[in-house]
C-alpha positions as CSV (number, residue, x, y, z in Angstrom):
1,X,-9.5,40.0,21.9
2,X,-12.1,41.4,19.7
3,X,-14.3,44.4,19.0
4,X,-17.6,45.1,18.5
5,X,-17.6,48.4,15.8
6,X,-19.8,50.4,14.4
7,X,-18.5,50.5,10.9
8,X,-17.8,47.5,10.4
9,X,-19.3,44.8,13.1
10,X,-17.2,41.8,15.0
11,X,-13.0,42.5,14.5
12,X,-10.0,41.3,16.1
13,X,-9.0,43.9,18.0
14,X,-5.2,44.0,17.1
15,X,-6.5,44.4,13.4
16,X,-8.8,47.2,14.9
17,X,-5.5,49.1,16.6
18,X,-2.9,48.7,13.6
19,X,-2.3,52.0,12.0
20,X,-4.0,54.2,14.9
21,X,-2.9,56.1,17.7
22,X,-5.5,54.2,20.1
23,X,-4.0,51.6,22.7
24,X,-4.8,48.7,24.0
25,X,-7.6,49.3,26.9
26,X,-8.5,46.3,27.9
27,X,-8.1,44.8,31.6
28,X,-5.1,42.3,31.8
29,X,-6.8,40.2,34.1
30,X,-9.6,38.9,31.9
31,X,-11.8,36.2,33.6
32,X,-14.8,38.3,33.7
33,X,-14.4,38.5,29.6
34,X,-17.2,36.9,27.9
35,X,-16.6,34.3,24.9
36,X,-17.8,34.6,21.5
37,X,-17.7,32.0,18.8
38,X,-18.4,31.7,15.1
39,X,-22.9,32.5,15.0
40,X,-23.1,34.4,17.6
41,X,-24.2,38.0,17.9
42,X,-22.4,40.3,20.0
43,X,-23.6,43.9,20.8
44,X,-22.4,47.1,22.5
45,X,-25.2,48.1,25.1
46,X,-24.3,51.4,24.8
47,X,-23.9,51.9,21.0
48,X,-26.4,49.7,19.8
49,X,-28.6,52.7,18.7
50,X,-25.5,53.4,16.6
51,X,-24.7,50.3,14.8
52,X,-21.9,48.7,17.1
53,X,-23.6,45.1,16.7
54,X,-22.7,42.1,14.4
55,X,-22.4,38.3,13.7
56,X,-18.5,36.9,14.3
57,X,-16.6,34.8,12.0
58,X,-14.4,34.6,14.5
59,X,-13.7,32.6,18.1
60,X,-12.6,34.9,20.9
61,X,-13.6,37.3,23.8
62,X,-15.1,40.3,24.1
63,X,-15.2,43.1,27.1
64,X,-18.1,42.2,29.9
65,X,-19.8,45.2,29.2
66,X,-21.1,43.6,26.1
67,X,-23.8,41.7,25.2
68,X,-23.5,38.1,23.8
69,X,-26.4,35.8,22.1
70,X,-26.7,32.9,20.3
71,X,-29.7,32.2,17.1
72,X,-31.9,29.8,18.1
73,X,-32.3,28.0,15.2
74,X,-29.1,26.8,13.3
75,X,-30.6,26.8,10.0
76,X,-30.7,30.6,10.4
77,X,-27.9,32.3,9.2
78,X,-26.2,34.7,11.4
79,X,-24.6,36.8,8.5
80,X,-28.2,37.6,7.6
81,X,-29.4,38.6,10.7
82,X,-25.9,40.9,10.9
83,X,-26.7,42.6,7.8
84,X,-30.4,43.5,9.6
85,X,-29.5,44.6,12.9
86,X,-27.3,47.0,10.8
87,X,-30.1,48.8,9.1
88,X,-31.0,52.2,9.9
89,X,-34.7,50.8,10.7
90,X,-33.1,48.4,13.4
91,X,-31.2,51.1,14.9
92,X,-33.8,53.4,15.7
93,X,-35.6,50.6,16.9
94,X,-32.7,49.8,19.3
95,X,-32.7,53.8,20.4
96,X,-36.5,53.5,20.8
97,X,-35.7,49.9,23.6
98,X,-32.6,51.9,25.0
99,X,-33.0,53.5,28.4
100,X,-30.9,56.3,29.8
101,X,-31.1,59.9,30.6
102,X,-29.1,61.2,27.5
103,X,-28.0,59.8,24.3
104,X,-24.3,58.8,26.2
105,X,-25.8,56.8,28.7
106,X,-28.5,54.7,26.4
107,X,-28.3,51.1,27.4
108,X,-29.9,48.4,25.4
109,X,-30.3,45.9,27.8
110,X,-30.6,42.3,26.9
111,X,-34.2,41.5,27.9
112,X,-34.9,44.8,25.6
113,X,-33.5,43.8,22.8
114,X,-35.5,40.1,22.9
115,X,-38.7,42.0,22.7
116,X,-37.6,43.2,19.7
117,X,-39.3,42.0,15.9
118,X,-37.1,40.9,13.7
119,X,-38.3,39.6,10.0
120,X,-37.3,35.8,9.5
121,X,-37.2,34.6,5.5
122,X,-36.5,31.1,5.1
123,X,-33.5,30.3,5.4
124,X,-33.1,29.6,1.2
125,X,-34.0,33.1,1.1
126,X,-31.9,34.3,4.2
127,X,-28.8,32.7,1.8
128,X,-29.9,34.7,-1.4
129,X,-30.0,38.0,0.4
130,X,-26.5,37.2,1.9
131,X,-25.0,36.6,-1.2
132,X,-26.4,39.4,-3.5
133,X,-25.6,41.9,-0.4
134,X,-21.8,40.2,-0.7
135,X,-21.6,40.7,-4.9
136,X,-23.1,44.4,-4.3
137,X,-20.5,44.7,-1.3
138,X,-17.7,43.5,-3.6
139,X,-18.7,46.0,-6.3
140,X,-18.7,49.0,-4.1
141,X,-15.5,48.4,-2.5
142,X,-13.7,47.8,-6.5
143,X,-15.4,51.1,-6.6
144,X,-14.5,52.9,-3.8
145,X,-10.6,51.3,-4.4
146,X,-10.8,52.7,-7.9
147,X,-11.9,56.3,-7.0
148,X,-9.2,56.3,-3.9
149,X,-6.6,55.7,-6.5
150,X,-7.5,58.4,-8.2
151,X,-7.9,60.6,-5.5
152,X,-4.4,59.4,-4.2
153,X,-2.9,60.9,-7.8
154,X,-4.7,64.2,-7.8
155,X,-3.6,64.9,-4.4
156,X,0.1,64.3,-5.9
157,X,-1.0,66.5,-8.4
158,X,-2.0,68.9,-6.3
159,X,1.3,69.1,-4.3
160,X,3.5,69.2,-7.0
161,X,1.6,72.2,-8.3
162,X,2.0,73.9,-4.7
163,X,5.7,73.2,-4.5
164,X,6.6,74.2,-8.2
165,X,4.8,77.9,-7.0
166,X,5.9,78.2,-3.7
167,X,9.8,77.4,-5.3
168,X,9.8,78.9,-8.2
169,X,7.2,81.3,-8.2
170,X,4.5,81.8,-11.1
171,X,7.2,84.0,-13.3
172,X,8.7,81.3,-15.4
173,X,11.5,83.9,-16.8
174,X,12.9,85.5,-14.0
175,X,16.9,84.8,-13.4
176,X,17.7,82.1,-10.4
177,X,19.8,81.5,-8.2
178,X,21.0,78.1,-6.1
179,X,18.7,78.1,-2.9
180,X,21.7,76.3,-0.7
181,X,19.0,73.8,0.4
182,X,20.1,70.7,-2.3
183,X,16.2,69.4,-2.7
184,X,14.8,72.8,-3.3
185,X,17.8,73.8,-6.0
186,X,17.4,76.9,-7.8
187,X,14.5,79.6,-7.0
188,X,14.2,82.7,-8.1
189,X,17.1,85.3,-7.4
190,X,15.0,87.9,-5.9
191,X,14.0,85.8,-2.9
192,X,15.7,85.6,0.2
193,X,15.9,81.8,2.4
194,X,15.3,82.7,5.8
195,X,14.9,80.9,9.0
196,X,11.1,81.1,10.4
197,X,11.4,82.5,13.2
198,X,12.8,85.7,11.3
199,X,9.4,85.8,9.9
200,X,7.6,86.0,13.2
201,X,7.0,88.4,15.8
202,X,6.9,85.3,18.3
203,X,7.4,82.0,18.9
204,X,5.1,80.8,21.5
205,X,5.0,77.1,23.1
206,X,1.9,75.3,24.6
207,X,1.2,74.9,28.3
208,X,2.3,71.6,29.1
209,X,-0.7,70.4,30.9
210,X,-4.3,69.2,29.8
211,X,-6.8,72.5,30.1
212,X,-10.2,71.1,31.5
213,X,-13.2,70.0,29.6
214,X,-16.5,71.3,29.7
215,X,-19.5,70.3,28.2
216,X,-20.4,73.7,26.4
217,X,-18.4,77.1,26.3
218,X,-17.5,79.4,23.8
219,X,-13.8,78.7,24.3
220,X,-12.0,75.7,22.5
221,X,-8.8,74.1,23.3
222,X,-7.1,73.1,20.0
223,X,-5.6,69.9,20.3
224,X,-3.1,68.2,17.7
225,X,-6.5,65.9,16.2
226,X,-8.0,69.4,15.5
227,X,-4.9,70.4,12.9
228,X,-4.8,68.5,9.7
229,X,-3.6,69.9,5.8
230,X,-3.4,73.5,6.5
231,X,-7.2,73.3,8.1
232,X,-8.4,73.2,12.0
233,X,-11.2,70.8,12.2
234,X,-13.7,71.9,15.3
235,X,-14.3,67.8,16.1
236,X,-10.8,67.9,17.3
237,X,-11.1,70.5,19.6
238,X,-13.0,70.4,23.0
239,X,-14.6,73.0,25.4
240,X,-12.9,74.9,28.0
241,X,-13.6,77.6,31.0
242,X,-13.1,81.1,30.8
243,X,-10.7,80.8,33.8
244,X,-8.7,77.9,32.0
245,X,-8.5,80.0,28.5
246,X,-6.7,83.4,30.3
247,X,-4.5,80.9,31.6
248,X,-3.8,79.3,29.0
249,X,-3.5,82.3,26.5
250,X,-1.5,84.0,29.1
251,X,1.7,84.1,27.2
252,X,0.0,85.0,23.7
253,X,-3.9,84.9,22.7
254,X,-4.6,83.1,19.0
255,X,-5.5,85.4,17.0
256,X,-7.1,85.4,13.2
257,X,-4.5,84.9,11.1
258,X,-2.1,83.2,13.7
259,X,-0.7,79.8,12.4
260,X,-1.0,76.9,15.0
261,X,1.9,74.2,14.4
262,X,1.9,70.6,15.7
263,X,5.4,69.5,17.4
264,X,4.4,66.2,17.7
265,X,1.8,63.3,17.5
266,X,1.5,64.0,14.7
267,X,4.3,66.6,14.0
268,X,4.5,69.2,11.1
269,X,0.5,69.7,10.7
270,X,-0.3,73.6,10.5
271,X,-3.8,75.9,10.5
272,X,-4.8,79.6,10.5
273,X,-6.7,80.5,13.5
274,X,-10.0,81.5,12.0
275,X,-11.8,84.9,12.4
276,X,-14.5,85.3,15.2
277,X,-12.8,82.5,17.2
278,X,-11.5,82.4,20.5
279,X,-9.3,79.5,20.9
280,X,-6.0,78.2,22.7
281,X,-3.5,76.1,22.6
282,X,-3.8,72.1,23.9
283,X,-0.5,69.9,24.4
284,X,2.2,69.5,21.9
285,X,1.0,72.7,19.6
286,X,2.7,76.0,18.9
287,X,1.4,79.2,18.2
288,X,3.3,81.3,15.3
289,X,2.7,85.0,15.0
290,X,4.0,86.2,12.0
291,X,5.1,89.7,10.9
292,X,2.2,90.8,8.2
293,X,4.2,93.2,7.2
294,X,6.8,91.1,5.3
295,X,5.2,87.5,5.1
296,X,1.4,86.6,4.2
297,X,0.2,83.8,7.0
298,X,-1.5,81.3,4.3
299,X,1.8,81.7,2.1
300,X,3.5,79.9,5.2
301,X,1.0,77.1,5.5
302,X,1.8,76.4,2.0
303,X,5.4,76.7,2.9
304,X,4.7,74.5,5.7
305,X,3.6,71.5,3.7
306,X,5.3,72.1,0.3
307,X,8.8,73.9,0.8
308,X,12.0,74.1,2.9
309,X,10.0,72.5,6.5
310,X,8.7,69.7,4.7
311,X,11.7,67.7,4.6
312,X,12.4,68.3,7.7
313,X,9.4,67.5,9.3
314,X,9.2,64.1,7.2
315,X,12.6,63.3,8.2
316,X,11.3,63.7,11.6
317,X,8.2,61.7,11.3
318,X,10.1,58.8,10.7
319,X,12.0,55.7,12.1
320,X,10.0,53.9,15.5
321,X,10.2,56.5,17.4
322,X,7.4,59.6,18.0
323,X,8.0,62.3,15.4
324,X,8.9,65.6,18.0
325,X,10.1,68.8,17.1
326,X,11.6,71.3,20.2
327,X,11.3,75.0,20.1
328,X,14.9,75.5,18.3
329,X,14.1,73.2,15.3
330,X,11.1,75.0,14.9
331,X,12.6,78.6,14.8
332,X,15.7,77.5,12.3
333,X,13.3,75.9,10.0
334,X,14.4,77.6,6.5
335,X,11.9,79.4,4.5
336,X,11.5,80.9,1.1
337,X,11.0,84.9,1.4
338,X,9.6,86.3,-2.0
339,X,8.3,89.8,-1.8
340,X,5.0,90.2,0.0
341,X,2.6,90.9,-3.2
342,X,4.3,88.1,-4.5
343,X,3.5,85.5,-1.7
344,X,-0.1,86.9,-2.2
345,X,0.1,86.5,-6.0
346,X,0.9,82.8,-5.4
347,X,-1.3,82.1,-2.6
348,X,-4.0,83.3,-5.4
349,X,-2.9,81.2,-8.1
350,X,-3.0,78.0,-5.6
């Protein structure tokens, strides 16, 4: 089985799936599967306009929706003519052939894209490009490798500065005392370890049922994709109805500066709601409404990822099995408690 993708052109499809929560679609019964060998050019109808073409290396099949072809000429090299119908110029070229209604339902058919110019360099040439675009190629990647690396070690940096204040606060003389949790040790002997749900006013689970999509609303359904390091990200959530969001915010309405907490898939991620936003809850989140008056709401995100839960949830994450947290291993999470100005303090300093 292969793919045909957008970033990065013809894959096997098992390499496409490793390390992603996407499954295997394709129909077991596969006759109607088109092949593709080594110089062909395979393209998405659909996502043409949008890159999802390229040259395989490879021998295999492909879905039927897709389009297969074949150079003409085998002194042309296909890896060229990959690297051009990859362009920005070539796609809006294949947006300007593609016919549909709206952008979701273009189709670049295959007697379309035929009509289609494509520049031809001799094939000497057609080589030279291919090679300098596959030294440049290399270059960029060294580079991009060597700025990840470095990103990989600020981000410990960065988490190591969160935990040492949310542990041991920012007064470096202040008399400890042992925390009872062995990986946290000592923190200061002011603070109090508490479970969370003594921080909260409530609790509240998700429905346990998909709210409906609609194409444009003002009311977003915050799915477990939308929640990622301490932040909700909008392209993760989706539209709902009116009716669908008072039922689904019957039991407690998300308000700003509510934390949302994944139980699972992926489990231990946490946001603030945002101000001006009227959101709910999709499957598998929880809702936490904390208690202002004795705990700061961003001082428990940072809790969340750098304190007492973290272990937890990591220990939950892993093994082959789904990381899932129930109600009751939420609410007994521990916590660290310093006074309120102090959590504020901190959540300054971070």
């Amino acid at each position: 089985m292969l793919s045909v993708t957008i970033t990065k052109g013809i894959l096997k499809q098992k390499a496409l799936l490793e390390g992603s929560s996407k499954k295997d679609s394709s129909n077991l019964d596969r006759s109607a599967y088109k092949l593709v060998q080594p110089r062909d050019i395979a393209y998405n109808k659909m996502r043409a306009w949008q890159g999802a073409i390229g040259a395989s290396p490879l021998r295999g099949i492909i879905s039927p929706a897709y389009v297969v072809m074949r150079l003409r000429s085998t002194d042309n090299l296909p890896r060229y003519f990959h690297h051009l119908y990859r362009t920005l110029q070539f796609a809006k070229e294949a947006e300007r052939w593609s016919y549909g209604i709206t952008s979701d339902m273009w189709s670049l058919r295959p007697e379309h894209f035929k009509l289609i110019c494509s520049p031809e360099p001799p094939p000497a040439e057609q080589a030279a490009i291919v090679r300098f675009l596959d030294w440049a190629y290399g270059r960029l990647e060294r580079a991009i490798r060597a700025k990840r690396k470095v990103i990989a070690l600020l981000n410990e940096q960065r988490q190591a500065i969160i935990h040492r204040a949310v542990t041991r606060g920012l007064d470096t003389s202040v008399p400890l005392k042992d925390s009872g949790i062995p990986w946290i040790g000592e923190i200061p002997a002011h603070w109090e370890v508490m479970a969370v749900k003594h921080v909260l006013q409530r609790l509240v689970d998700c429905e346990h049922k998909t709210a409906p999509y609609v194409e444009q609303s003002d009311f977003r359904v915050v799915r477990t994709s939308a929640v990622r390091n301490g932040e909700i990200r909008w392209d993760g959530t989706y539209c709902t109805t009116a009716v669908a969001y008072a039922e689904w915010t019957k039991r407690a309405t998300p308000e700003a500066g509510d934390v949302i907490f994944t139980r699972e898939a992926p489990v231990g991620e946490a946001c603030l709601v945002p101000e001006r936003s009227q959101v709910c809850l999709g499957q598998r989140t929880v809702l936490m409404k904390v208690q202002t008056q004795i705990y700061d709401s961003k001082f428990l995100i940072h809790m969340i990822y750098a304190g007492p839960p973290r272990l937890c949830i990591d220990l939950a994450s892993q093994g082959s099995t789904v990381g899932h947290f129930n109600m009751d291993d939420i609410g007994w999470m521990k916590v660290l408690a310093p006074p309120l100005h102090e959590q504020r303090q901190i959540n300054d300093s971070i």
